[in-house]
C-alpha positions in Angstrom: -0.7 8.7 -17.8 0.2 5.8 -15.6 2.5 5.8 -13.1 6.3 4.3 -14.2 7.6 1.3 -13.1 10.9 1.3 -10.7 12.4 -0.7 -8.8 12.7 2.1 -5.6 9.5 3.4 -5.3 5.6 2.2 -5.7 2.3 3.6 -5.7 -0.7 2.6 -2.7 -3.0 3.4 -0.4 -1.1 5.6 2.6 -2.5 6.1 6.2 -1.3 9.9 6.1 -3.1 10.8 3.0 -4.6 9.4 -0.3 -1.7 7.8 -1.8 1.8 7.4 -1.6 5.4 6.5 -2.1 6.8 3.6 -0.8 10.1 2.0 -0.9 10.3 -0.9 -3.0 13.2 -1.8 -1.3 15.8 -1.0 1.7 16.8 2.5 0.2 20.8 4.5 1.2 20.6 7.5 1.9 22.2 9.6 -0.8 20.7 7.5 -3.1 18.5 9.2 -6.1 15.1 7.9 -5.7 13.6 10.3 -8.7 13.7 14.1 -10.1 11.7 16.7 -10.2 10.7 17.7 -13.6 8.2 19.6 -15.4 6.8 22.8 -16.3 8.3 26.2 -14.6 6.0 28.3 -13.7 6.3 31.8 -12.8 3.4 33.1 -10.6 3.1 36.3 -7.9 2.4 35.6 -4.5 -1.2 36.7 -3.8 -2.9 36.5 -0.8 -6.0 33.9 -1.3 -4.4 32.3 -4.1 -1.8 30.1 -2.4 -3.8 26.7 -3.3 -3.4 27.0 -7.0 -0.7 25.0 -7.4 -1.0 22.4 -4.7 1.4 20.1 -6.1 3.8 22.8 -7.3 7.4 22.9 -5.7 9.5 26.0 -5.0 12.7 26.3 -7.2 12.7 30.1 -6.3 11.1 33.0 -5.1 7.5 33.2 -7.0 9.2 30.4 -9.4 8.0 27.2 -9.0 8.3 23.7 -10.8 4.8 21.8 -11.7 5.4 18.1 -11.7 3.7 16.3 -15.1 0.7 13.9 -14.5 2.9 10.6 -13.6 5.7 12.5 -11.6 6.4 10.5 -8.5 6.5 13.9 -7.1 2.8 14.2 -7.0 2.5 11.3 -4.5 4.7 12.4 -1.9 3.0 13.2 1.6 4.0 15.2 4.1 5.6 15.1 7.4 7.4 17.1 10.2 9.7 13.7 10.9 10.3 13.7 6.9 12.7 10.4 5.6 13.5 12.2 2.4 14.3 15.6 0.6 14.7 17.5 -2.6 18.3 18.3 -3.4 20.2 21.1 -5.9 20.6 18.9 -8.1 16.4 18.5 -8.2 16.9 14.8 -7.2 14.8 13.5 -4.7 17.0 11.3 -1.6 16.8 9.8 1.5 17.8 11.1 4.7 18.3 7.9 7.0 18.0 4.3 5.8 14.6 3.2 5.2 13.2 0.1 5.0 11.6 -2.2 2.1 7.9 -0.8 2.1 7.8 2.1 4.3 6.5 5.5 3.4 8.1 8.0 1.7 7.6 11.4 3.1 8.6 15.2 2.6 8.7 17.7 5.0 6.9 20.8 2.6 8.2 23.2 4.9 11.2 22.3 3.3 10.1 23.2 -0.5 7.8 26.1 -0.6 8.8 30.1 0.0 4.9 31.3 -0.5 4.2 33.3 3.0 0.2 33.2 2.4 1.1 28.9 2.2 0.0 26.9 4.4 -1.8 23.8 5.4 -2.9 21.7 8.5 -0.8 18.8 9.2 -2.0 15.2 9.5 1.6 13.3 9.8 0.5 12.0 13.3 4.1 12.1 14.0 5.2 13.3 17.6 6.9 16.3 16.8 4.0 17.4 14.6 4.2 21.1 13.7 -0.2 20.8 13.7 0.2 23.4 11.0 2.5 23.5 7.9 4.4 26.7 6.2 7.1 28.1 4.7 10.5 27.1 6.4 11.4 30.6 7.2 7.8 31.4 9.1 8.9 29.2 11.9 10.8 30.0 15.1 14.4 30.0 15.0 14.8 26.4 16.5 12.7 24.9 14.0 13.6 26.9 11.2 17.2 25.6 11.5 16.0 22.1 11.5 14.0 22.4 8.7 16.7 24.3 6.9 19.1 21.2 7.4 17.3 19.5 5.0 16.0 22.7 2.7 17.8 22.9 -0.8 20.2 25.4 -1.0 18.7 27.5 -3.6 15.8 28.1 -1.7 17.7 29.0 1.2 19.7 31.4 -1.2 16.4 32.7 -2.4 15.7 34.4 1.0 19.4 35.3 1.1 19.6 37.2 -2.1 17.9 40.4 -1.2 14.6 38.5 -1.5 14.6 38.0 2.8 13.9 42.2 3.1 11.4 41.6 0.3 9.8 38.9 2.0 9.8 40.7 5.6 8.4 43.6 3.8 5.8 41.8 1.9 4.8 39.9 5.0 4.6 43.8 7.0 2.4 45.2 4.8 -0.2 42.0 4.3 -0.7 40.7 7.4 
């Protein structure tokens, strides 16, 4: 399946990894670049088995969403300086203006709730985190930055009775 045309967002080689978004044009914040779709997927988490959806997105505690073939979704890379985030409403917006042809990037801190997640980070940016995780597996400082830009619903996710779950699950498999 090819990737769609738009007139936000294209396809290329990126210098952080593989390849990526970039804007096809100056882009608002506020402004919905694309949504999240696909397939929900329901899956426990299990130490050692963190990787198998690597392009999956967190909608929920152990409930993710896996992005179809051509989803824009699938080409967004990573970093701790990200200049655009998921929203409730599953769109996909910027945070600060950004400019005709720069990169499009996700801080996936900011979508995933898996505690056995995580991945080394290559953003080269200067407040590099050198390793990336879950939102909530970070120090209070950086936690609440990351959460600034977190959808709600995942933040509701740990709120719901799922944070003792998680601080249990986390006591008994580390």
């Amino acid at each position: 399946m090819a990737f769609p045309q738009s007139d936000t967002i294209f396809l290329r080689p990126s210098t952080v990894h593989g390849q990526g978004l970039f804007a096809q044009r100056a882009l608002e914040p506020g402004e919905v670049l694309f949504d999240l779709t696909g397939t929900i997927v329901w899956a426990p988490f299990i130490d050692g088995k963190s990787d198998e959806g690597p392009n999956w997105y967190a909608i929920g505690w152990e409930l993710w969403v896996s992005p179809p073939a051509a989803s824009p979704a699938l080409y967004l890379n990573h970093s701790c300086t990200p200049n655009i985030a998921l929203h409730d409403d599953l769109g996909f917006r910027p945070l600060r203006p950004i400019e005709n042809g720069e990169e499009l990037t996700l801080d996936y801190s900011s979508v995933e709730l898996d505690p056995f997640w995580q991945m080394t980070c290559a953003c080269g940016t200067s407040a590099c985190r050198q390793t990336v995780r879950p939102f909530y597996q970070y120090d209070d400082a950086t936690a609440q930055a990351i959460t600034a830009y977190t959808p709600q619903f995942l933040q509701s996710a740990l709120g719901q009775g799922n944070q003792d779950r998680m601080q249990t699950f986390l006591k008994t498999h580390a």
